[in-house]
C-alpha positions in Angstrom: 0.0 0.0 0.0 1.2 3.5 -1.1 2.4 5.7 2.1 -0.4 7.9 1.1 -3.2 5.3 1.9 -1.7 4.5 5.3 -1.6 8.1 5.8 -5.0 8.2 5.6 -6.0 5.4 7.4 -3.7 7.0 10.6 -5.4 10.2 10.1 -8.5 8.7 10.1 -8.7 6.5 13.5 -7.1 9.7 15.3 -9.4 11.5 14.4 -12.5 8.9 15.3 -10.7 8.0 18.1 -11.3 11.6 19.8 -15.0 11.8 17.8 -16.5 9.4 18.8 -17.5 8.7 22.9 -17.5 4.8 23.8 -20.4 6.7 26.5 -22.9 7.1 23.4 -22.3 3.9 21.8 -23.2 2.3 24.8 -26.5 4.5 24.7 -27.0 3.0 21.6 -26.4 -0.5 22.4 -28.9 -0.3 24.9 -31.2 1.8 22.8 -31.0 -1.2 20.1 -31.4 -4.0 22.9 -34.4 -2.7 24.5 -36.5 -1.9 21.5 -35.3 -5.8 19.9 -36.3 -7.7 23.2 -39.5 -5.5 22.5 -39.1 -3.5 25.9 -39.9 0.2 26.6 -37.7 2.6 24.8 -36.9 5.9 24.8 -37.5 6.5 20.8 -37.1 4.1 18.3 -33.0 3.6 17.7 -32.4 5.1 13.8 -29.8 4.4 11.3 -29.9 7.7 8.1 -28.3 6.5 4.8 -27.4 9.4 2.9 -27.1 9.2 -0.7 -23.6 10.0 -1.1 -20.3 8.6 0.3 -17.9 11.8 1.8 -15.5 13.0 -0.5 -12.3 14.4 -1.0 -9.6 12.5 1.7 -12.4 10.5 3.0 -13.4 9.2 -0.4 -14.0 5.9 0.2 -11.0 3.1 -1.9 -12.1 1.5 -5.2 -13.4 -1.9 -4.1 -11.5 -3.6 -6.4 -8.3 -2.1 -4.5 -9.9 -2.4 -1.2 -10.7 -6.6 -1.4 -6.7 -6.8 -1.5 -5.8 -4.6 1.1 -6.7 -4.8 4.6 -6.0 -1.1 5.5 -8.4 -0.1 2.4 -11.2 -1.9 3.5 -10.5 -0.7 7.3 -10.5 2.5 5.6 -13.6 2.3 3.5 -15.8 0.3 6.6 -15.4 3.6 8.6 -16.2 5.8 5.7 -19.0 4.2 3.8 -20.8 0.7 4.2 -24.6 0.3 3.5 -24.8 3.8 2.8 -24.0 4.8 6.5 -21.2 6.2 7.0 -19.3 5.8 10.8 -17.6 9.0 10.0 -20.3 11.1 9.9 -22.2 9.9 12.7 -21.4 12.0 15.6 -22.3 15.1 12.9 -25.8 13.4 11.8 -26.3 11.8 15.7 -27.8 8.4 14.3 -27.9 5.7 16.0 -25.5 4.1 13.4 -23.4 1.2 15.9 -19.4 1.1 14.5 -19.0 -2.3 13.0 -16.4 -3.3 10.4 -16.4 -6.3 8.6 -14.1 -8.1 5.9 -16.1 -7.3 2.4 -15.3 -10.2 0.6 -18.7 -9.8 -1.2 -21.1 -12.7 -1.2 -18.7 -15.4 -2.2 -17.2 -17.0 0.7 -19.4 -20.2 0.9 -19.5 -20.7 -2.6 -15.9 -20.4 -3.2 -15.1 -23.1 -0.6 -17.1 -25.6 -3.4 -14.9 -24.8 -6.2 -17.2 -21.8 -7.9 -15.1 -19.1 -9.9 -15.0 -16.0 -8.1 -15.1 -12.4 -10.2 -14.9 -9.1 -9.8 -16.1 -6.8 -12.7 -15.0 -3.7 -12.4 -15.6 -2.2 -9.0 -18.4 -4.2 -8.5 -18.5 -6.6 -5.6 -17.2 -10.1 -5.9 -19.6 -12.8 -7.5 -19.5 -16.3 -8.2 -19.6 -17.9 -11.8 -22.1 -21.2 -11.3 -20.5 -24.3 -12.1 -20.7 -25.4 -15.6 -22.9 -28.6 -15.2 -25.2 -30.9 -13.2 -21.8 -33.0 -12.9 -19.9 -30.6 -11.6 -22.7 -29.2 -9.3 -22.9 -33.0 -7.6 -19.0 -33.7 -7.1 -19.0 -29.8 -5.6 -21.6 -30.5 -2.8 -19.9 -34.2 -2.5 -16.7 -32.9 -1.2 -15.8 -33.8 2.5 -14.0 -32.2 5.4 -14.2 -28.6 6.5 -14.8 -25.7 3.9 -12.1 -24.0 3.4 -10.8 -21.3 0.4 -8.2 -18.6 -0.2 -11.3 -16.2 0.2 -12.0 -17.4 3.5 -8.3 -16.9 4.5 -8.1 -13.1 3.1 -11.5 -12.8 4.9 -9.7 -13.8 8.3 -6.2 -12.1 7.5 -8.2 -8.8 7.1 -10.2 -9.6 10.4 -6.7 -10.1 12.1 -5.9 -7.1 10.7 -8.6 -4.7 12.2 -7.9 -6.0 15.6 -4.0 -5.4 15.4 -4.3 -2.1 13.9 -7.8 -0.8 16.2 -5.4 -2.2 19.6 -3.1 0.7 19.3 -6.5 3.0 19.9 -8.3 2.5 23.4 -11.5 4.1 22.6 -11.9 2.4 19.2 -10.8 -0.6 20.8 -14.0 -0.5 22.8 -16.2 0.9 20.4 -15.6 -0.8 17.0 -17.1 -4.3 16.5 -15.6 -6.6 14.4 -18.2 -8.8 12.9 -18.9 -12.3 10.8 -18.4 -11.7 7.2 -21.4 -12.3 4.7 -21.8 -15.8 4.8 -25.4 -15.6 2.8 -27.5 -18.3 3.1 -28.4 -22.2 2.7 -30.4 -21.5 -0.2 -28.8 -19.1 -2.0 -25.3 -20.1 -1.5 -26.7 -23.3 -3.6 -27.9 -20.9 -6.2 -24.8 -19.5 -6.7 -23.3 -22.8 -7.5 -26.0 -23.9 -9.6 -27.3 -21.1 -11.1 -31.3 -21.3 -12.1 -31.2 -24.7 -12.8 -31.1 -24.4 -8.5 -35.2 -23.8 -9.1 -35.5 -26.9 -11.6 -33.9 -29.3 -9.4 -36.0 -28.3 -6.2 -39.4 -29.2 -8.8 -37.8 -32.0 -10.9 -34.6 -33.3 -8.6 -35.7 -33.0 -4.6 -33.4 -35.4 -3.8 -30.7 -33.1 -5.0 -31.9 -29.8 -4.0 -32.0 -31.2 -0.3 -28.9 -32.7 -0.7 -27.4 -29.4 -1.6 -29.2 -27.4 0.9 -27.5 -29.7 3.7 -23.8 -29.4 2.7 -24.3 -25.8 2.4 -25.9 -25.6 5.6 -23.2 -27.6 7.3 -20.5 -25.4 5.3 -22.2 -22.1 6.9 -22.3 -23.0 10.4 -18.9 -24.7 10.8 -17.8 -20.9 9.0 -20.0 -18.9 11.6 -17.4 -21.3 14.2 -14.6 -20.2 12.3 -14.7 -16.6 12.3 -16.6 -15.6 15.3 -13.9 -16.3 17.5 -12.5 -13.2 15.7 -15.1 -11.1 16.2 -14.5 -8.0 18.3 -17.3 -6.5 20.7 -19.8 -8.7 19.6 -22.4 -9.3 22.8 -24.0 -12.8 22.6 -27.2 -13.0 21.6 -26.5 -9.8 19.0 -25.1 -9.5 16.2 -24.2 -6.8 13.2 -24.6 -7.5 9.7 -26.2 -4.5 7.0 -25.1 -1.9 9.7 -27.8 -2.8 12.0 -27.8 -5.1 15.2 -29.2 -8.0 15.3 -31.3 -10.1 17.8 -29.4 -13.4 17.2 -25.7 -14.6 16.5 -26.2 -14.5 12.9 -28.4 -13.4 10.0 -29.0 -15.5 6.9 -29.6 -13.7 3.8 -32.6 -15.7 1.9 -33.1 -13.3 -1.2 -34.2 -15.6 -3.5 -37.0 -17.0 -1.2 -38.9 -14.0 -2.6 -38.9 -16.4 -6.1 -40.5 -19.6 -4.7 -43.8 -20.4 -3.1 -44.8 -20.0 0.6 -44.6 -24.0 0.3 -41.7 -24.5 -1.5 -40.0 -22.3 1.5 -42.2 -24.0 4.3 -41.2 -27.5 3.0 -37.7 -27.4 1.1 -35.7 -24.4 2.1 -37.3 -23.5 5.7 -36.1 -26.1 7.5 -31.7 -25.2 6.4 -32.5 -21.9 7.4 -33.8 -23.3 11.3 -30.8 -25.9 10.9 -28.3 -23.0 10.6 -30.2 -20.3 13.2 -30.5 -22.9 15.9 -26.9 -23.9 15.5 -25.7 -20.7 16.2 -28.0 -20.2 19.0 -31.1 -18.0 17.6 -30.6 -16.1 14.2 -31.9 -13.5 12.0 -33.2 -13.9 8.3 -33.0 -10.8 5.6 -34.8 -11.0 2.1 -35.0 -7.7 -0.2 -38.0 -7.3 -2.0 -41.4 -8.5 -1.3 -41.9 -11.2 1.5 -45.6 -11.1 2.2 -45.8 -14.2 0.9 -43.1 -16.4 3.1 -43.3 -14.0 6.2 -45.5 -16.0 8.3 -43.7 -19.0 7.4 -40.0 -16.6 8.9 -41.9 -16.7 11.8 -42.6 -19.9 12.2 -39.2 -20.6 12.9 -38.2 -21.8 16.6 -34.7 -19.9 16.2 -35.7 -16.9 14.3 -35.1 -13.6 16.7 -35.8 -10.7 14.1 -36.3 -10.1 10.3 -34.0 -7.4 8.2 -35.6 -5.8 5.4 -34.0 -4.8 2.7 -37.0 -2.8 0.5 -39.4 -2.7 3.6 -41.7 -0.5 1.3 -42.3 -3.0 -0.9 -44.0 -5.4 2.6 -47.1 -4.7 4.6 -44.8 -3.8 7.5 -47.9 -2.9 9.9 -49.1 -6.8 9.1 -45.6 -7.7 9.8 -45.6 -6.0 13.1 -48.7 -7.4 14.6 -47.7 -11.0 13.8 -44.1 -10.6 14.6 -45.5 -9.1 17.9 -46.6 -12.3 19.0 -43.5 -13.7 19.1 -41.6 -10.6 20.0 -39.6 -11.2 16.5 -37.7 -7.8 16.1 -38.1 -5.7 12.3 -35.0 -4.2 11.2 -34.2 -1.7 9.2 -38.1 -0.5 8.7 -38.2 2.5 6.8 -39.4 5.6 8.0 -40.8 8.9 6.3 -39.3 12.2 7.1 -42.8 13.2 8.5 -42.9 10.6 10.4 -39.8 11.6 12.2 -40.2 14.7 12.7 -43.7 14.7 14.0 -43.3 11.3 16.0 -45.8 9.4 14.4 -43.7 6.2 13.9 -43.6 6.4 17.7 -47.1 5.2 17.6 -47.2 3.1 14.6 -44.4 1.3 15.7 -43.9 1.7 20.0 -41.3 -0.7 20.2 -39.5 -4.3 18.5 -38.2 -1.9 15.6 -35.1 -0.4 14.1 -35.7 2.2 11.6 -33.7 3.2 8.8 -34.1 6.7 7.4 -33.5 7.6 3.7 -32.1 11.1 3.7 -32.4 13.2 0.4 -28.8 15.0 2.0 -26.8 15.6 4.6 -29.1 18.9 5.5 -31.7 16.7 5.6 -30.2 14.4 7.7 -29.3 16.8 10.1 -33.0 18.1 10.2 -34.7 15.5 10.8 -32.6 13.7 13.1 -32.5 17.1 15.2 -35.8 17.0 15.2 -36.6 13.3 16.4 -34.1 13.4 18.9 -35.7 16.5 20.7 -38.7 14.3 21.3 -39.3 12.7 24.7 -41.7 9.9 24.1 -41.6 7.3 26.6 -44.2 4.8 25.1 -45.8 1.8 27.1 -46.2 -1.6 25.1 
């Protein structure tokens, strides 16, 4: 790395290090685990995603640079992830927590089975499917413990944080290191197969299920790997999307959203428990529309919240009443300026909700969270 990048990266933990009081990220921790364990809060904690990524010598890395150098990614985690930006949060006062994580993409899993990883551009990584149904079966066929040059760079970067955050006592209690992506059963199979995934689970069950469980097993014996090198994690939380989450890990099931509500209840469901109960209680996140498969998310004896990724596509207020029942936390529900401001989503939404505000700037940011943070509503649920 040029002298100039770790130049920056030094300039930017000093300066974070001073910004940013381990006192308020403990208000936020607790903020987040009241309103997920559905007890009386305060306000509902809220992330703001701003449209644009700072600029100038906090412009985040190309990713295609960043992927192959720790202090880059360290670097760009701080500056811009899911829109948020750690940087700017003692200026906005969200309730953004300060996780990191290594951004291999959505790869690891799939690259353990032999699937050619790419990276177009600055795009994120992605995986090429394998070429046939042959290749498909000897890939989910293979024994011992998952294990690619992905995953390694994955923990080498995790390493990485930890080493460089120790020199830094306040970021050394506020940053958390967290699991990389590790997607999901289902769509981890996807990747390998491709479309033909949806044919099989019609035509081939036998494979489909056989698929689901090695990449089931393959996810959880990863979650063992790598959370011993998670930093600040709390049990029974964890932080994927820039969020917290009630459970030790989130599965991302995106293409549930393609298959029936019995196609999931009977042939993908039942990985997803597999994995959340292994881990001790997990999360599940689809984008898109989940109307259809939500009840059948809750259903799920290990499922401790839901993270949306499009919650304005979703009946969110049906959402909310079922998931009440079994105290199942919504994450990253969306919430309208107005509603903000004038409190409403206080009352929509008293409690067992993260909210994620979509700022048109960073005057707007400013406010609207001014605003919403001047309000004193102690609701009772």
């Amino acid at each position: 790395m040029s002298p100039y990048g770790k130049d920056r990266l030094i300039s930017l933990l000093d300066r974070l290090e001073t910004e940013l009081d381990p006192n308020e990220e403990t208000a936020i921790e607790s903020r987040y685990r009241r309103a997920l364990i559905w007890e009386t809060v305060d306000r509902l904690p809220v992330i703001v995603s701003c449209p644009r990524p700072p600029s100038g010598d906090l412009e985040p890395w190309p990713h295609s640079q960043a992927v192959r150098d720790p202090q880059k990614m360290l670097f760009n985690e701080l500056v811009s992830a899911w829109g948020t930006s750690v940087v700017r949060r003692s200026t906005i006062g969200d309730d953004l927590p300060v996780t990191i994580r290594a951004n291999m993409g959505t790869v690891l899993v799939a690259s353990c089975f032999g699937a050619a990883v790419e990276q177009p551009g600055d795009d994120p990584p992605w995986a090429r499917p394998l070429a046939s149904r042959e290749e498909f079966v000897k890939a989910i066929g293979r024994s011992g413990a998952p294990d690619s040059d992905h995953v390694r760079r994955a923990e080498e970067f995790m390493g990485f944080y930890s080493e460089r955050l120790a020199g830094y006592e306040n970021l050394a209690r506020i940053v958390k290191i967290t699991v990389p992506d590790l997607q999901g059963p289902f769509d981890n199979a996807a990747m390998l197969r491709g479309s033909d995934l949806l044919m099989d689970a019609a035509l081939d069950p036998g494979l489909f299920a056989a698929a689901l469980e090695r990449m089931t097993q393959a996810q959880i014996d990863l979650v063992h790997r790598f959370r011993p090198l998670t930093v600040n994690e709390p049990d029974g939380f964890a932080h994927q999307h820039g969020v917290p989450v009630r459970g030790n890990l989130l599965i991302r099931n995106d293409s549930a959203v393609m298959v029936s509500p019995h196609m999931y209840a009977e042939q993908i469901g039942p990985y997803d428990e597999h994995v959340m109960e292994a881990v001790g209680g997990g999360g599940l996140h689809s984008c898109g529309s989940i109307d259809h498969v939500f009840e059948h998310y809750l259903e799920h004896a290990s499922v401790r919240s839901i993270d949306y990724g499009q919650s304005t596509m979703n009946d969110v207020d049906a959402h909310y009443r079922l998931a009440s029942e079994r105290r199942v936390a919504l994450l990253r529900v969306e919430a309208t300026r107005e509603e903000l401001v004038g409190g409403s989503i206080l009352t929509r939404f008293p409690t067992g909700v993260a909210l994620l505000y979509r700022a048109a700037s960073i005057d707007d940011a400013l406010e609207v969270m001014r605003a919403y943070r001047t309000r004193e509503c102690m609701v009772s649920v």
